[in-house]
C-alpha positions in Angstrom: 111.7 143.1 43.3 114.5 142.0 45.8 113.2 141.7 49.4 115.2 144.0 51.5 115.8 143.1 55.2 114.4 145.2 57.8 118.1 144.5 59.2 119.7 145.9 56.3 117.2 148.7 55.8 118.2 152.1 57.5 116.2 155.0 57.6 115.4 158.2 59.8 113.3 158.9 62.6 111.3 161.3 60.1 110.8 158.5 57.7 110.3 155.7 59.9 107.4 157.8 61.2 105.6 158.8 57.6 106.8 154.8 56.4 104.0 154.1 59.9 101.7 157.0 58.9 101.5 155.1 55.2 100.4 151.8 56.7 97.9 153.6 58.6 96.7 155.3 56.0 96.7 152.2 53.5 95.0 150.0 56.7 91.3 149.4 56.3 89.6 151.8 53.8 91.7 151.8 49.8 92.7 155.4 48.9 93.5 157.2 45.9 97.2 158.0 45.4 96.1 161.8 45.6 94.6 161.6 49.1 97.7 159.5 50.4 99.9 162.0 49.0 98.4 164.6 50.4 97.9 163.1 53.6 101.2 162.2 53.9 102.2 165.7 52.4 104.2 163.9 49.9 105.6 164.6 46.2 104.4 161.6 43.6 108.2 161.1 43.7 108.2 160.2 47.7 105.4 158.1 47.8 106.0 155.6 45.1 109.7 155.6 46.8 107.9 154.3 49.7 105.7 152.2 48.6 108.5 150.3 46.8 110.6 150.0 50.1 107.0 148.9 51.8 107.0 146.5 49.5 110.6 145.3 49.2 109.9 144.5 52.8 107.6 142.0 52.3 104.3 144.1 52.6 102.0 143.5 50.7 99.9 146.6 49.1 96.7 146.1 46.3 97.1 148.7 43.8 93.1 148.5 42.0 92.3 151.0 39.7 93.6 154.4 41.4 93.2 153.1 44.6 96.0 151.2 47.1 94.8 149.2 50.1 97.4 147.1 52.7 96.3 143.3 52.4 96.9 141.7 55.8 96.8 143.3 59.1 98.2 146.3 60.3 100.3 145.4 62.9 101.7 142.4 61.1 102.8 145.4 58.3 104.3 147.7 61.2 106.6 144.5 62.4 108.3 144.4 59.3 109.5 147.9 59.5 113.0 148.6 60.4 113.8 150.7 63.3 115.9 153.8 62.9 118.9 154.1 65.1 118.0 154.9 68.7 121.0 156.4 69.1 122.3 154.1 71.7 125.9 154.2 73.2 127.7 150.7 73.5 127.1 150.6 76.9 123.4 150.4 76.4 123.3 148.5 73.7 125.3 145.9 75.5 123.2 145.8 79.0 119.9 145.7 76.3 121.4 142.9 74.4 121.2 140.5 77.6 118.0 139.3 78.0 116.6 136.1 76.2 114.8 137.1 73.1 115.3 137.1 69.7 116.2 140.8 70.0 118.3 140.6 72.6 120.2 137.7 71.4 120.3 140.1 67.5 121.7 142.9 69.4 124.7 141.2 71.1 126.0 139.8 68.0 126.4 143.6 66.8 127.7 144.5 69.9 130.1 141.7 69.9 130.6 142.0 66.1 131.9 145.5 66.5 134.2 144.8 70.2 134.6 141.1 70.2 132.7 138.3 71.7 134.6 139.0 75.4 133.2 142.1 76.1 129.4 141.6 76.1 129.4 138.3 77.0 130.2 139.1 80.4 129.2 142.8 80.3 132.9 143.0 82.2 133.9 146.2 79.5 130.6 148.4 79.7 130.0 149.1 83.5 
């Protein structure tokens, strides 16, 4: 399967949340698909969906027998998921994207993407 980028990946709030739930769930202990489902009060439908896009992410999830178990750490897993959208404004997204990070730096190349490079580089358009 393609590896999909966290980037490139969008989902909701809702999803994002059961998508944290399901590495929780898979962290530590290996579960039957029945108790994950029900857990997650998922169809069969839903959770293989998931555990595809898990996977297409680069997480990495032992299916043995009837039982599913995350290999690696949890938090490791939770990095890799994508964020849904907080719903920011441009203005906030550009006063965000000025800090020194990785993030940051991710985040002003949208903003300046979408209202050219002169208006967040000196934050001049977004007061």
């Amino acid at each position: 399967m393609a590896k999909t980028s966290p980037a490139s990946a969008t989902v909701t709030r809702d999803r994002a949340a059961r998508l944290a739930k399901f590495l929780k769930l898979l962290a530590g202990v290996a579960k039957t698909r029945t108790v994950l489902m029900a857990k997650l009060k998922t169809d069969q439908r839903a959770f293989y969906r998931d555990l595809r896009f898990l996977r297409s992410l680069g997480i990495e999830v032992t299916a043995a027998g009837d039982k599913y178990l995350l290999d690696g750490p949890l938090e490791s897993a939770r990095a890799k998921l994508p964020c849904p959208d907080p719903g920011l404004t441009m203005a906030e997204a550009a006063q965000l994207s000025r800090g020194t990070s990785e993030g940051h730096r991710k985040l002003k190349r949208m903003v300046e993407s979408i209202n050219g490079a002169e208006t967040s580089a000196g934050g001049t358009s977004f007061r």
